[in-house]
C-alpha positions as YAML, in Angstrom:
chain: A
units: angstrom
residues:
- id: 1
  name: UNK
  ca: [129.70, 176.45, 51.82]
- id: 2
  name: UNK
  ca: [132.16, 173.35, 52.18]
- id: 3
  name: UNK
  ca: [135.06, 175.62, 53.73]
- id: 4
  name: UNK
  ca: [131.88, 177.20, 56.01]
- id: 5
  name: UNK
  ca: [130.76, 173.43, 57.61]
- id: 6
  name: UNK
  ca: [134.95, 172.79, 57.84]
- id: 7
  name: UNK
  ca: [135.04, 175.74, 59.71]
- id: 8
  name: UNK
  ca: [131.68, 174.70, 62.29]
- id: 9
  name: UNK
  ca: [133.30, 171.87, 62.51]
- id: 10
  name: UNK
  ca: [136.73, 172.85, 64.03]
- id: 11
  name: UNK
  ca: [134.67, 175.13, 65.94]
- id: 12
  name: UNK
  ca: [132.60, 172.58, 67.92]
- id: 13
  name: UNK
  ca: [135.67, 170.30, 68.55]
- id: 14
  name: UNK
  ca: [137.92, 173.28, 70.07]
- id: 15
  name: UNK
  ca: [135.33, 174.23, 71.99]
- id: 16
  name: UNK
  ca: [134.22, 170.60, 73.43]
- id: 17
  name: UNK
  ca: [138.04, 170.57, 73.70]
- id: 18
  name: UNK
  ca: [138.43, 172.98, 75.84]
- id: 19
  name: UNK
  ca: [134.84, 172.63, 77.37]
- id: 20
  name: UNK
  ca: [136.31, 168.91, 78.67]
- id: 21
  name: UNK
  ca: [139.87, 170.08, 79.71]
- id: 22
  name: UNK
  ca: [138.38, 171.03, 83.24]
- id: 23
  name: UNK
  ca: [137.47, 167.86, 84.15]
- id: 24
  name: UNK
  ca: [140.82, 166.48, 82.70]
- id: 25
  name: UNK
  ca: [142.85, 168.72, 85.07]
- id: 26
  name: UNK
  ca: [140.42, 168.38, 88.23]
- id: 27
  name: UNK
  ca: [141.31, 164.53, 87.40]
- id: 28
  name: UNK
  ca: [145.57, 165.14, 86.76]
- id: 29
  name: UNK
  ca: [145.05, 167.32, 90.35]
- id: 30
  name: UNK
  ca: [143.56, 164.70, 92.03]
- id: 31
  name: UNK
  ca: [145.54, 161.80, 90.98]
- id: 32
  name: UNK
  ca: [149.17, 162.84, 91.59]
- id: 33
  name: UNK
  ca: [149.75, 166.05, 89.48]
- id: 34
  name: UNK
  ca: [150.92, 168.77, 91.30]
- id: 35
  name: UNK
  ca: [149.49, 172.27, 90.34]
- id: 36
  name: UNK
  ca: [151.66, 174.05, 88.84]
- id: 37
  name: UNK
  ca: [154.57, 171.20, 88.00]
- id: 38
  name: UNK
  ca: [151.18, 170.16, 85.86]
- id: 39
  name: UNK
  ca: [150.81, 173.53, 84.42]
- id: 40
  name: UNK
  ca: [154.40, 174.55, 83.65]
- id: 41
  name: UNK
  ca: [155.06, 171.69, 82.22]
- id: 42
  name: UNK
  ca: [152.37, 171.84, 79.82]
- id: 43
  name: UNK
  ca: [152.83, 175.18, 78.75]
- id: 44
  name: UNK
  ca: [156.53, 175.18, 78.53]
- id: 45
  name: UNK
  ca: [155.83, 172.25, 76.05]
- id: 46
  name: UNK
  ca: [153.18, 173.95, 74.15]
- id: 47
  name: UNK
  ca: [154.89, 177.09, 73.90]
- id: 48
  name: UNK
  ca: [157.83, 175.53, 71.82]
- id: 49
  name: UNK
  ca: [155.45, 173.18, 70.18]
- id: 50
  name: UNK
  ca: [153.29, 175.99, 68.61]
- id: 51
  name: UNK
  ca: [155.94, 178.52, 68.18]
- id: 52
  name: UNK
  ca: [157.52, 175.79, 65.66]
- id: 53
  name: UNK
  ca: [153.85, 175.49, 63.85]
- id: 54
  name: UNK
  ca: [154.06, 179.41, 63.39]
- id: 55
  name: UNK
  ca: [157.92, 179.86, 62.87]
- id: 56
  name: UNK
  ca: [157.49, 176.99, 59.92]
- id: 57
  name: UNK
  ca: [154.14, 178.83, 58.46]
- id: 58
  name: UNK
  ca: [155.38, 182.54, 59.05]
- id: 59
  name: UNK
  ca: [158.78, 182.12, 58.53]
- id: 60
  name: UNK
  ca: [159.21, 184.46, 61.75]
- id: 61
  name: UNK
  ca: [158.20, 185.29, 65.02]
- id: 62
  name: UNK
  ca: [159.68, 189.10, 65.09]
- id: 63
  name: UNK
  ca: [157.51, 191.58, 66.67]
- id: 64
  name: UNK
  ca: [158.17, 195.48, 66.97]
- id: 65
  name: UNK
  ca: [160.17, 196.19, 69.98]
- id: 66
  name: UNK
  ca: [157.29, 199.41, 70.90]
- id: 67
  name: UNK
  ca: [155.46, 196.41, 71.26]
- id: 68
  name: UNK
  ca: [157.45, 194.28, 73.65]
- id: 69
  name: UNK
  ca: [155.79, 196.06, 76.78]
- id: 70
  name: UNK
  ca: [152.30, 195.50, 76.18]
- id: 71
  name: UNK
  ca: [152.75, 191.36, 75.06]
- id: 72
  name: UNK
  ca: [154.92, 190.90, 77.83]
- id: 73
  name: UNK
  ca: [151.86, 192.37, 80.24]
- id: 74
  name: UNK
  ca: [149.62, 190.73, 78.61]
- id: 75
  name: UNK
  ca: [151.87, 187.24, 78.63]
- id: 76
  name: UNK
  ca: [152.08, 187.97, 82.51]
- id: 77
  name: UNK
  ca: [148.40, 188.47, 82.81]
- id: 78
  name: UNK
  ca: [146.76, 186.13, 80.10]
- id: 79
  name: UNK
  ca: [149.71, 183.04, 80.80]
- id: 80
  name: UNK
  ca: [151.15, 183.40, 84.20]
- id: 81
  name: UNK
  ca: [148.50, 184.97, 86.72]
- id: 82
  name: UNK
  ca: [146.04, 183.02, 84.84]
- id: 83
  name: UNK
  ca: [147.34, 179.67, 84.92]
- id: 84
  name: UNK
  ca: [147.90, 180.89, 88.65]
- id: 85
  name: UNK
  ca: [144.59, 181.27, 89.09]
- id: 86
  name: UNK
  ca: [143.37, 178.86, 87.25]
- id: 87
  name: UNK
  ca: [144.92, 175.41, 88.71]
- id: 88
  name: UNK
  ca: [144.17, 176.38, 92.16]
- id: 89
  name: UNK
  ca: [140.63, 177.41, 91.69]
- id: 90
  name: UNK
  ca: [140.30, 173.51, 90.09]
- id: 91
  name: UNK
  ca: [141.77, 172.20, 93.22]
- id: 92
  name: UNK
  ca: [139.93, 173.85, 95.57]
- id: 93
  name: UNK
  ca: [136.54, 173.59, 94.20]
- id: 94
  name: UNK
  ca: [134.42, 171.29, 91.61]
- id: 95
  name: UNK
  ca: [135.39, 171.09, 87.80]
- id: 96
  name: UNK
  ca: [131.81, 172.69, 86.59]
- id: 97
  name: UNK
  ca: [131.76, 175.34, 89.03]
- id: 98
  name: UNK
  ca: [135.61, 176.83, 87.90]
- id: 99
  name: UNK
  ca: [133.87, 176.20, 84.16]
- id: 100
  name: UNK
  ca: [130.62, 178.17, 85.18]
- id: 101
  name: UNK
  ca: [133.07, 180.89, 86.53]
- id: 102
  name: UNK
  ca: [134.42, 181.27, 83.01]
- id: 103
  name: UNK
  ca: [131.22, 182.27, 81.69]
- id: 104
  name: UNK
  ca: [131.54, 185.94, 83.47]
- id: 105
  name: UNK
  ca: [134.56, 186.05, 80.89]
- id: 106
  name: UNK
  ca: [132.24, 188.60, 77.83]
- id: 107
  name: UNK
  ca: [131.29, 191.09, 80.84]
- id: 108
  name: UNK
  ca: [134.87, 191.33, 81.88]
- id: 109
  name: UNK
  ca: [135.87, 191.92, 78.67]
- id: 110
  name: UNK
  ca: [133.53, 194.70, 78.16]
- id: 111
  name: UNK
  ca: [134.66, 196.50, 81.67]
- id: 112
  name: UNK
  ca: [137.70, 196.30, 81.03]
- id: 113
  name: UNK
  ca: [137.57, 197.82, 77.23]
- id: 114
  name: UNK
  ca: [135.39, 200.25, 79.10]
- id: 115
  name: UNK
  ca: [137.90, 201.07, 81.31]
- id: 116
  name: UNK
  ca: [140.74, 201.55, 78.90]
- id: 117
  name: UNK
  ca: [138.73, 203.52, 76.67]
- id: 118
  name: UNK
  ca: [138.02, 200.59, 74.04]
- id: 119
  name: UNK
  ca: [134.49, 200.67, 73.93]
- id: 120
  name: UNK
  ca: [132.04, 202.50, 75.91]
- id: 121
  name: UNK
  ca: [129.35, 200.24, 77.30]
- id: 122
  name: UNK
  ca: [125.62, 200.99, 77.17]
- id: 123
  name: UNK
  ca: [123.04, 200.05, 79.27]
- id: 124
  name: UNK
  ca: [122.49, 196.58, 78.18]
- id: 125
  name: UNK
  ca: [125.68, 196.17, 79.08]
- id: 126
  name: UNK
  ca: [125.64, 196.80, 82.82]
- id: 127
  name: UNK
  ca: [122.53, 195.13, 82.75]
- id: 128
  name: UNK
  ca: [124.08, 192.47, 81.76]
- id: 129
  name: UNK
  ca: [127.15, 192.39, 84.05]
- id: 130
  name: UNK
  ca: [124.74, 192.83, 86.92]
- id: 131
  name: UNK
  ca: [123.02, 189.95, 85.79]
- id: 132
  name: UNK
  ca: [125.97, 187.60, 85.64]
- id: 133
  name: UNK
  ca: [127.36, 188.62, 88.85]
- id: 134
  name: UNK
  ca: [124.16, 187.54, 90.79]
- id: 135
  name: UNK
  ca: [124.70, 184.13, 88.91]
- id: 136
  name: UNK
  ca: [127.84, 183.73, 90.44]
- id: 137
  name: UNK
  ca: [126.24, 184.80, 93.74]
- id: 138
  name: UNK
  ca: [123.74, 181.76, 92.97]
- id: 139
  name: UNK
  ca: [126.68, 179.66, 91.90]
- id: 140
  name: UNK
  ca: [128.16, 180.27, 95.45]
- id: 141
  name: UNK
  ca: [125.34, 179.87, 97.98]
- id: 142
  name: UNK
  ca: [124.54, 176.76, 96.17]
- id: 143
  name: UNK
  ca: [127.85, 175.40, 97.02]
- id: 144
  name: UNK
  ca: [127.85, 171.94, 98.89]
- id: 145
  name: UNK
  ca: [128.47, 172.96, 102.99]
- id: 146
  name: UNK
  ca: [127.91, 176.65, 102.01]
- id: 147
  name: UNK
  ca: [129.40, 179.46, 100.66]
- id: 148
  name: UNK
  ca: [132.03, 179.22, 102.60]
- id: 149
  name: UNK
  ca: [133.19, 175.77, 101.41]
- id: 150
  name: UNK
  ca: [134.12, 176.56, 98.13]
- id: 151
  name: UNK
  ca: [134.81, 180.86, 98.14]
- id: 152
  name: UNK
  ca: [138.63, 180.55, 97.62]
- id: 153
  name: UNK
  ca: [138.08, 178.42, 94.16]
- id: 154
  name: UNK
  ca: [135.14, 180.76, 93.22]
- id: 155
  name: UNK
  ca: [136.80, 183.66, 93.88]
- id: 156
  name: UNK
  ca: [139.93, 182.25, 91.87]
- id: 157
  name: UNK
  ca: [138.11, 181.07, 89.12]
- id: 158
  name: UNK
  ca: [136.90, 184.95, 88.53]
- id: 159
  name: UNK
  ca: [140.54, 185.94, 88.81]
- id: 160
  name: UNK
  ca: [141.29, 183.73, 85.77]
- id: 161
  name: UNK
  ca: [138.61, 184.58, 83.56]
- id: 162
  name: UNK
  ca: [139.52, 188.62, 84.91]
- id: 163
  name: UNK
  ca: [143.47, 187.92, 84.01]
- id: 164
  name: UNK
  ca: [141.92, 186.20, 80.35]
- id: 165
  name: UNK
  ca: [139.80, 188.83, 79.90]
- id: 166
  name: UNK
  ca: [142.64, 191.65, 80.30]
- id: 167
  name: UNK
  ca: [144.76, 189.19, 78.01]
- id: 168
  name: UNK
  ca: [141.75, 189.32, 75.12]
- id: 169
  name: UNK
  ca: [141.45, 193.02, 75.12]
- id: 170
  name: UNK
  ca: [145.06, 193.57, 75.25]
- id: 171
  name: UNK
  ca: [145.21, 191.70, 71.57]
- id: 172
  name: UNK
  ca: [142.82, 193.59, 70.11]
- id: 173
  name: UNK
  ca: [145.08, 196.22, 68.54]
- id: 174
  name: UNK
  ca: [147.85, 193.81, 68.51]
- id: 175
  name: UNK
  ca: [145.80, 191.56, 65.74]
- id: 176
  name: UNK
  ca: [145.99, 194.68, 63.91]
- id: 177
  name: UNK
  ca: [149.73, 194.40, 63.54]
- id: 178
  name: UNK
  ca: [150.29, 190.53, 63.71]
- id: 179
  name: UNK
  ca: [149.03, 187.40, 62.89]
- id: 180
  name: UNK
  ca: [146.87, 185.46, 66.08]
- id: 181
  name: UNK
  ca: [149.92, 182.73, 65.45]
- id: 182
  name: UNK
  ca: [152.32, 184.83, 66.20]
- id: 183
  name: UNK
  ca: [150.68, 186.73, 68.94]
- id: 184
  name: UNK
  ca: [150.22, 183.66, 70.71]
- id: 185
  name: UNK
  ca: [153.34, 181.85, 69.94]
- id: 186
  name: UNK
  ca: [154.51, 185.10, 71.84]
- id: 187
  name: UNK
  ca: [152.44, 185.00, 74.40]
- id: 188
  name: UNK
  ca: [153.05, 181.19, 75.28]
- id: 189
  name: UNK
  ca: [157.02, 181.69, 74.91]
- id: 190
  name: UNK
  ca: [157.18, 184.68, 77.23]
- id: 191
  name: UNK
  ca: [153.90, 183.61, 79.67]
- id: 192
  name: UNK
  ca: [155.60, 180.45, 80.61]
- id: 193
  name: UNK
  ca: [158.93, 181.57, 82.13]
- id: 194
  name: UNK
  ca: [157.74, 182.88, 85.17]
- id: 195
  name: UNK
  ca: [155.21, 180.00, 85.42]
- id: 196
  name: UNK
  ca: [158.17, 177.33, 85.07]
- id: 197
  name: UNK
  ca: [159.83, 179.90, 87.75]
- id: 198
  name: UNK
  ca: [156.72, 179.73, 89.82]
- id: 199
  name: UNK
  ca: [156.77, 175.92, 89.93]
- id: 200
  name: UNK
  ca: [160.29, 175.28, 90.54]
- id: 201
  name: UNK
  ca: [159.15, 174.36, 94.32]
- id: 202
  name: UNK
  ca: [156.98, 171.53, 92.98]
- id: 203
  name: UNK
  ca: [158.34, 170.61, 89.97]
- id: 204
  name: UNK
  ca: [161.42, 169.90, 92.47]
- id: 205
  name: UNK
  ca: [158.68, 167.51, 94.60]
- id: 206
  name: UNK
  ca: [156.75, 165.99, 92.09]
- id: 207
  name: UNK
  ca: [156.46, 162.40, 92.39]
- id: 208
  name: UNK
  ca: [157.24, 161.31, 88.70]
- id: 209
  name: UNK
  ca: [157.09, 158.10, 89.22]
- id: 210
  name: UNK
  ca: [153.96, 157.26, 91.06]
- id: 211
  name: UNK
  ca: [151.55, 159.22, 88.41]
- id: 212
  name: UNK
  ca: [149.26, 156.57, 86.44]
- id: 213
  name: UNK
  ca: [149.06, 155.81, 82.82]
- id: 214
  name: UNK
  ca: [146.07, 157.39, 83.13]
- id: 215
  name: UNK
  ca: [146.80, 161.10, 84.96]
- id: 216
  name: UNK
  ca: [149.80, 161.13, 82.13]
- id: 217
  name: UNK
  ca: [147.34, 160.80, 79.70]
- id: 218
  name: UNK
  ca: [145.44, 163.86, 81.44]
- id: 219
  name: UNK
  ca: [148.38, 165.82, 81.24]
- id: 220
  name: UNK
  ca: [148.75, 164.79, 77.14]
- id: 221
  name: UNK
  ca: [145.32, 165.78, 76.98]
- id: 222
  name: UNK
  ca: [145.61, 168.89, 78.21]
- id: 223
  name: UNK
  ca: [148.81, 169.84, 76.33]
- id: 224
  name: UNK
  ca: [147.66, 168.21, 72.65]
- id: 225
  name: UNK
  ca: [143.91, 168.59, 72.74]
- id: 226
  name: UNK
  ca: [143.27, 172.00, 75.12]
- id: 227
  name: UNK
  ca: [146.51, 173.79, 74.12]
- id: 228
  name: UNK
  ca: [148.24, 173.03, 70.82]
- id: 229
  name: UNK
  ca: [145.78, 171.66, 68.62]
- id: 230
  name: UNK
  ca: [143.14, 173.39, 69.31]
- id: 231
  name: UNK
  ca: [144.79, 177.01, 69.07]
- id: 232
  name: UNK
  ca: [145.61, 175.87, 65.69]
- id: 233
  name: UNK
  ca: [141.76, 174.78, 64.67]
- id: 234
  name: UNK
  ca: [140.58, 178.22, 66.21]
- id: 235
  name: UNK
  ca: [142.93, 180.57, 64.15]
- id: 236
  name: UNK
  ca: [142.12, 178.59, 61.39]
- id: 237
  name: UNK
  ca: [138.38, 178.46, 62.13]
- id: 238
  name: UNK
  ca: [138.07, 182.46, 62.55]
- id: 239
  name: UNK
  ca: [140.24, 183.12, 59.28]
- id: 240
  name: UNK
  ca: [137.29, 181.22, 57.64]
- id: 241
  name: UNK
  ca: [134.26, 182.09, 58.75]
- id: 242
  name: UNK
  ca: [135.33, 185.32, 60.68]
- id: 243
  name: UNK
  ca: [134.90, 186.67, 64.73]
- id: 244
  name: UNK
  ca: [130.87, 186.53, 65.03]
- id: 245
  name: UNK
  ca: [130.42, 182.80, 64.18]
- id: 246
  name: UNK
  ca: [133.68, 182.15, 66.69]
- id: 247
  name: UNK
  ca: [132.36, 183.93, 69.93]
- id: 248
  name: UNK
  ca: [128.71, 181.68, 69.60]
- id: 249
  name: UNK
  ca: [130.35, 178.87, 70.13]
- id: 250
  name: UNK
  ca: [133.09, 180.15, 72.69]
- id: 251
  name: UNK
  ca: [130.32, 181.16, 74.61]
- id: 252
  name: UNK
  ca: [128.92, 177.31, 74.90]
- id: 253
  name: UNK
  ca: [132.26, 176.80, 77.22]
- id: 254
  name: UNK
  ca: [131.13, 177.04, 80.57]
- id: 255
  name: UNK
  ca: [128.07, 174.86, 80.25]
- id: 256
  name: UNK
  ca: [129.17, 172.26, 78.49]
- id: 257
  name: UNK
  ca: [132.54, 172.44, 80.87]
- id: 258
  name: UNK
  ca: [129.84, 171.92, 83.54]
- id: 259
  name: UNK
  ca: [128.50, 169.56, 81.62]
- id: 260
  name: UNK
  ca: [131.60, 166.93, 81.45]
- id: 261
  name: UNK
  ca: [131.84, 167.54, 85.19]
- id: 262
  name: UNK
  ca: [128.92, 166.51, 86.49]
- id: 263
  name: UNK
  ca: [129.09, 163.68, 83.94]
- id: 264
  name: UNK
  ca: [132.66, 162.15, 83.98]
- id: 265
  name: UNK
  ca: [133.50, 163.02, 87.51]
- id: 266
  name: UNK
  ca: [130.22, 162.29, 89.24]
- id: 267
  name: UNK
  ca: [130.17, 165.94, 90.77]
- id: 268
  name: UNK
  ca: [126.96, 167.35, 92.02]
- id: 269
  name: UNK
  ca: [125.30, 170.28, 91.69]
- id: 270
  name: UNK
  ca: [122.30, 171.94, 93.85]
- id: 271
  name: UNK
  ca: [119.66, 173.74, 92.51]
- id: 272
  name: UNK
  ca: [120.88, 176.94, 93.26]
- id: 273
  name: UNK
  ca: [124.22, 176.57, 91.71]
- id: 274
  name: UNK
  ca: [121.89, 174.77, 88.42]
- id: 275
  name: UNK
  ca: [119.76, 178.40, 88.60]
- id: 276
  name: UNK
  ca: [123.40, 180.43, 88.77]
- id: 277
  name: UNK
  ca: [124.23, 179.24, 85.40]
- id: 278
  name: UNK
  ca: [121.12, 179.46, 83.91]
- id: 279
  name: UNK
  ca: [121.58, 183.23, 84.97]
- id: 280
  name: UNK
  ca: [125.25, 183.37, 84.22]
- id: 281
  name: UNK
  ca: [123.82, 182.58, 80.35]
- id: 282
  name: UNK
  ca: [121.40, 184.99, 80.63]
- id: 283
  name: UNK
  ca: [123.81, 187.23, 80.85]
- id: 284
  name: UNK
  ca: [126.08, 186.22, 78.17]
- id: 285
  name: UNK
  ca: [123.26, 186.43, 75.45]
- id: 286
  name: UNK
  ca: [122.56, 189.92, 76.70]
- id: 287
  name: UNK
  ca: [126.36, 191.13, 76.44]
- id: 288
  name: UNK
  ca: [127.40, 189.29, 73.62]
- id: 289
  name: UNK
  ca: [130.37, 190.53, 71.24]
- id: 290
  name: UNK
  ca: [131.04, 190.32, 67.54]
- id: 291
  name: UNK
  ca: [134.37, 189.63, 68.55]
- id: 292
  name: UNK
  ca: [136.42, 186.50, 69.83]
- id: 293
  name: UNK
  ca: [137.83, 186.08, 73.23]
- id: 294
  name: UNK
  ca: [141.28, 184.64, 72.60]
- id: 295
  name: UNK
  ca: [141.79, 181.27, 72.19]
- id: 296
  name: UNK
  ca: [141.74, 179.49, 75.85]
- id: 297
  name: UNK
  ca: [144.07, 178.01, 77.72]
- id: 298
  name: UNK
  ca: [142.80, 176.32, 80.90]
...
């Protein structure tokens, strides 16, 4: 019972964590971070960071080479396209409508373990993903100026909760063979490379010297508390109490992402885009998995 509250507990805080790390980057984006100089940055960090918490409790981070192709995919998916994805869709539009975005995240999932031949989906199922979908359709017309105003950060926050999605199925069999540490020390090592590559542009242009005490604290934020610490709380978290308990509170992301949006950053949002989520949930609860997505890294 003691080690089950422990375990509620570090799920609540990596999830708040991570709920709260959208408004921290639509603040670093805003205030003198460029994208992906922001991004790269943190992950490059994180990567070595967490690969020396897993070397130091594993003793290794060896994997089979039959199983370089698939990790590296899925680092280029789940790290790289999604970080892609991701910083841009928080630039272009509001905080708690990328966070909303990422609540489509169990229906991709499911298509795509459909598609691969993981899982074959039952009725409830598309029911579900239609239901979702006409969220985000909600989500969009409710837009401020119109639908137009915000489609390239809507449409780029579904990429990155697509490329996440891909990136969670894709270690499904791998957990069989390896420990989530070393799957996403992996992951973090390989994912980042092309994102510093990506970012040499900007990293080259970024104004180092004119960010505030306060976006640097954003970025330490972001690498700490959304990345490093709180992959750490969720392996530990699921080794306790197991993958059912996890996914609850994962799915509590998106609202309470939208939540710290509207709150810390004075965004606004209509009713329409209120009803999208409302529908977006709806959804969830009708889809939901016994198993968790992988840990997030927005």
């Amino acid at each position: 019972m003691r080690s089950s509250v422990s375990a509620d507990v570090l799920l609540l805080v990596t999830v708040c964590s991570w709920s709260f790390n959208f408004t921290v980057v639509k603040y670093a984006l805003t205030h003198g971070w460029e994208p992906l100089a922001y991004s790269s940055v943190r992950f490059a960090i994180g990567a070595l960071l967490f690969s020396g918490f897993t070397y130091a409790r594993e003793g290794s981070l060896v994997v089979r080479r039959a199983d370089l192709l698939l990790m590296t995919g899925a680092a280029a998916a789940g790290i790289w396209l999604n970080q892609l994805s991701f910083v841009y869709a928080v630039r272009l539009t509001t905080a708690a409508t990328v966070a909303l975005m990422f609540g489509t995240l169990p229906i991709f999932v499911a298509l795509i373990a459909q598609a691969l031949g993981q899982e074959r989906l039952h009725f409830r199922h598309w029911l579900a993903t239609v239901i979702s979908f006409s969220g985000v359709a909600l989500v969009a017309l409710g837009a401020s100026g119109g639908i137009g105003s915000d489609l390239g950060g809507i449409l780029l926050g579904l990429v990155a909760s697509v490329t996440w999605a891909a990136y969670s199925v894709a270690m499904g069999p791998l957990m069989r063979l390896y420990s989530p540490y070393r799957i996403s020390a992996f992951m973090l090592l390989v994912g980042s490379v092309p994102l510093l590559v990506s970012a040499v542009t900007q990293l080259a242009r970024q104004d180092w010297s004119s960010l505030s005490t306060l976006a640097w604290g954003a970025f330490v934020y972001s690498l700490f508390f959304s990345l490093v610490f709180t992959n750490i709380m969720w392996f530990t978290a699921i080794d306790r109490v197991g993958a059912a308990r996890s996914a609850l509170y994962a799915n509590l992301q998106p609202f309470l992402g939208a939540f710290f949006a509207l709150v810390v950053l004075s965004e606004e949002m209509g009713r329409l885009q209120v009803a999208g989520g409302v529908v977006i949930g709806a959804g969830i609860v009708l889809a939901r998995r016994a198993q968790p997505p992988a840990p997030s890294v927005d």
